[in-house]
C-alpha positions as a printed NumPy array, in Angstrom:
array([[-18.634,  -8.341,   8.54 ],
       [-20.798,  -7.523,   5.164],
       [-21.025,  -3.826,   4.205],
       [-23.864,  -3.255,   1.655],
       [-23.858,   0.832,   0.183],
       [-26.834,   2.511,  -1.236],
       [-28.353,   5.613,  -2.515],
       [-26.632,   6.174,  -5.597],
       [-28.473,   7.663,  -8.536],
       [-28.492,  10.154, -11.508],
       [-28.778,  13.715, -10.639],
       [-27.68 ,  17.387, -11.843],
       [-24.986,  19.95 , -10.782],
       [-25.802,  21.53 ,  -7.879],
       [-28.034,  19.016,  -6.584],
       [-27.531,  16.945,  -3.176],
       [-27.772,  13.349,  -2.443],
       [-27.249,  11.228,   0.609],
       [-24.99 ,   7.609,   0.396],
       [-25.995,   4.719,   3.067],
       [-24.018,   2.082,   4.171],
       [-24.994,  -0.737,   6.328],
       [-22.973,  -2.865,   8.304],
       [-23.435,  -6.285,   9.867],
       [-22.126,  -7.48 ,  12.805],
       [-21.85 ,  -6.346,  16.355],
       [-18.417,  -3.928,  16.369],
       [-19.705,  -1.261,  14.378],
       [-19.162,   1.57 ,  16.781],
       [-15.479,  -0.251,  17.603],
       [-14.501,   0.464,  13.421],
       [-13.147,   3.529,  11.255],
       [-15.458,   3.994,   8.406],
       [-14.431,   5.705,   5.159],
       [-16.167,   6.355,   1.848],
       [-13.742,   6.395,  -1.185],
       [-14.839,   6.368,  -4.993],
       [-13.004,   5.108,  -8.674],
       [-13.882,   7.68 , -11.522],
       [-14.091,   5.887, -15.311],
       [-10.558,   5.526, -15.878],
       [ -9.207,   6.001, -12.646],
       [ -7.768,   5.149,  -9.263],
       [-10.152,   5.045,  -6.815],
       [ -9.511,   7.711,  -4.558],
       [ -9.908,   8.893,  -0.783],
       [-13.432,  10.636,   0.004],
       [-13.954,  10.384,   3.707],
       [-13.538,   8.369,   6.781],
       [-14.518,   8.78 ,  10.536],
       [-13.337,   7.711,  13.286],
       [-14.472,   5.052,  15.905],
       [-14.393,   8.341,  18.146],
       [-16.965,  10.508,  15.74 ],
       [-13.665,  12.632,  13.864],
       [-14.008,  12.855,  10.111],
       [-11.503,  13.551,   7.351],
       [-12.186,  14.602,   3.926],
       [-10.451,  15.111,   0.696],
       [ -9.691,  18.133,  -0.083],
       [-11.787,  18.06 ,  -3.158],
       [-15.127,  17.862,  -1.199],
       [-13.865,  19.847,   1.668],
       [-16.878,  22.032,   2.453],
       [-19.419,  20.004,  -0.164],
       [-19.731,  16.233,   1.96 ],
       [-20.63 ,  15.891,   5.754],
       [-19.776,  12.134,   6.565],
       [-21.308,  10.152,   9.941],
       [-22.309,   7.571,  11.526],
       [-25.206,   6.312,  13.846],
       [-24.166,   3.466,  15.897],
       [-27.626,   2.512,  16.777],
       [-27.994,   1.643,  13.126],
       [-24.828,   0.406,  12.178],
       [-24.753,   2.79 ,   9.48 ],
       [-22.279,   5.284,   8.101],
       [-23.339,   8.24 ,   5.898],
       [-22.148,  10.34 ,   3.152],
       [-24.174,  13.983,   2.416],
       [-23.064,  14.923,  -0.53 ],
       [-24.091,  18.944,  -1.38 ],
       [-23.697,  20.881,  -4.257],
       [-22.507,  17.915,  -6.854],
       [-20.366,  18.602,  -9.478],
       [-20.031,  16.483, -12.718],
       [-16.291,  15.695, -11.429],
       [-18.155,  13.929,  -8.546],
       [-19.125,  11.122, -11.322],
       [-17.714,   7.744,  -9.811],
       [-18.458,   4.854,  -8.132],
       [-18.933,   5.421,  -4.092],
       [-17.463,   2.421,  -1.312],
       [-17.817,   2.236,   2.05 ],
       [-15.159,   0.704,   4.286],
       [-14.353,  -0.645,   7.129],
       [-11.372,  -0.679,   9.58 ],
       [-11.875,  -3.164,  12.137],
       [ -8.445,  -3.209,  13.387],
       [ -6.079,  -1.063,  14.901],
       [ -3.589,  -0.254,  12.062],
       [ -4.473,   2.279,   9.47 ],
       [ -5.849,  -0.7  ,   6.586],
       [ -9.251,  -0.406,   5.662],
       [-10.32 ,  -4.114,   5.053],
       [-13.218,  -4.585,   4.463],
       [-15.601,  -3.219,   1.667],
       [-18.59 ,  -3.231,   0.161],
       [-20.013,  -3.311,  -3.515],
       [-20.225,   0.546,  -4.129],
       [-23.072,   1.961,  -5.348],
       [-22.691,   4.631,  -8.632],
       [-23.305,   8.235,  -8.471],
       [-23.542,  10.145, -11.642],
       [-23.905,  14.406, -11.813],
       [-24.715,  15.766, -15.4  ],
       [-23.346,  18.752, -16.055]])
């Protein structure tokens, strides 16, 4: 399983941009996908995930601002991100959980997102 992200760019406050993330293989629909980022000089951190069964879960600090999903027909998982803020500044991942525990192990390169202010 490869996961290759995309869509990453330099944009202002207030603007809206949408992440991609591919996934080979043939047990895309079977796997939890998340989307979590790393800041300059910090932990990477939680963003999103969805279920195999279509729920998603966000952190609270884009609650509101980022939709994620999925299309199975295109093994692809999404991230809209609305209304950026510079604090939104990181590098994005997508991951996979292909088993049944909670781990997300698999992920791809990340692709970087900066907001100016």
């Amino acid at each position: 399983v490869q996961l290759q992200a995309s869509g990453g760019g330099l944009v202002q406050a207030g603007d809206s941009l949408r992440l991609s993330c591919a996934v080979s293989g043939r047990s895309f629909s079977n796997y939890g996908m998340g989307w979590f980022r790393q800041a300059p000089g910090k932990e990477r951190e939680f963003v999103a995930t969805i279920s195999r069964s279509n729920i998603p879960s966000y952190a609270d600090s884009v609650k509101g601002r980022f939709t994620i999903s999925r299309d199975n027909t295109k093994n692809t998982v999404y991230l809209q991100m609305d209304s950026l803020k510079p604090e939104d500044t990181a590098v994005y991942y997508c991951a996979a959980r292909t088993g049944s525990g909670l781990l997300f192990d698999i992920w791809g390169q990340g692709t970087l997102v900066t907001v100016s202010s």
